[in-house]
C-alpha positions as CSV (number, residue, x, y, z in Angstrom):
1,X,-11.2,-5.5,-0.4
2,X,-13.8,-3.1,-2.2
3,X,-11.7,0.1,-3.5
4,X,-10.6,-2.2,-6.0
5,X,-7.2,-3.7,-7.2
6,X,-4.1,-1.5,-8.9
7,X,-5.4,-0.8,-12.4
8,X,-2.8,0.8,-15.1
9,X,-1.6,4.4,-14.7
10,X,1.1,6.6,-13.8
11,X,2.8,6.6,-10.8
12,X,1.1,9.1,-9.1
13,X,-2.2,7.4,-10.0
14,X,-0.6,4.1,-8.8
15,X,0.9,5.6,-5.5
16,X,-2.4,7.5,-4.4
17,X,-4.6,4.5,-5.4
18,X,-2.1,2.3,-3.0
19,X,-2.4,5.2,-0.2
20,X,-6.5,4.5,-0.5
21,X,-6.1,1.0,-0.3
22,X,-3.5,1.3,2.9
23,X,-5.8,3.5,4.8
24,X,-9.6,1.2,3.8
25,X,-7.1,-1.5,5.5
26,X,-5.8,0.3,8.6
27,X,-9.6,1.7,9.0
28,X,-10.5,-2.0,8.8
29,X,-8.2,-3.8,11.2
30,X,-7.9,-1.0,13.5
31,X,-3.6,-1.0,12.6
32,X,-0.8,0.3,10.7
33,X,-0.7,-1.5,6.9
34,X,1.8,-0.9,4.2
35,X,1.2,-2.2,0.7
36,X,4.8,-2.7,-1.5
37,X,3.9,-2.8,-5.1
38,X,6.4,-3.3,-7.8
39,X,5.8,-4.8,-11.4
40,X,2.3,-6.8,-11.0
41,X,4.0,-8.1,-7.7
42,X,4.0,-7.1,-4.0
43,X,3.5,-7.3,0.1
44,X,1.2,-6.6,2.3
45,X,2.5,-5.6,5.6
46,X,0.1,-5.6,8.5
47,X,1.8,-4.3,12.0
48,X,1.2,-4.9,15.9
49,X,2.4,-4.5,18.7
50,X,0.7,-6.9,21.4
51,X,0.3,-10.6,21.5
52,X,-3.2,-9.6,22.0
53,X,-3.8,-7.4,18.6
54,X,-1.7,-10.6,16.9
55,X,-4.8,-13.0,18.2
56,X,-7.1,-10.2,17.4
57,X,-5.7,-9.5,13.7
58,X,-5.4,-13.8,12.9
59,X,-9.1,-14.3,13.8
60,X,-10.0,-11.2,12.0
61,X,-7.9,-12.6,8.9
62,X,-9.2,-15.9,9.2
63,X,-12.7,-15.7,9.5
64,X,-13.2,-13.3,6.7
């Protein structure tokens, strides 16, 4: 994803460059994302709420 990955910082830096990275996802997939970062580690979760945006978000996932 261009925006880049977490780099060193506060917390505030960390938690608003997280917030840009959530919304350059959502814009992308067209859906609610929530990145969990904690200590180098995380999640990505990517929400839907249709069998039809599920098929729509795996082929979007697997042909990038």
């Amino acid at each position: 994803v261009s925006g880049g990955p977490v780099t060193e910082g506060s917390v505030a830096d960390h938690d608003a460059q997280l917030q840009n990275l959530e919304e350059k996802l959502q814009h992308q997939l067209q859906t609610r994302v929530r990145i969990k970062y904690h200590e180098g580690k995380g999640q990505i979760q990517i929400d839907y709420f249709s069998l039809e945006e599920f098929d729509r978000l795996y082929d979007l996932l697997i042909s990038s």
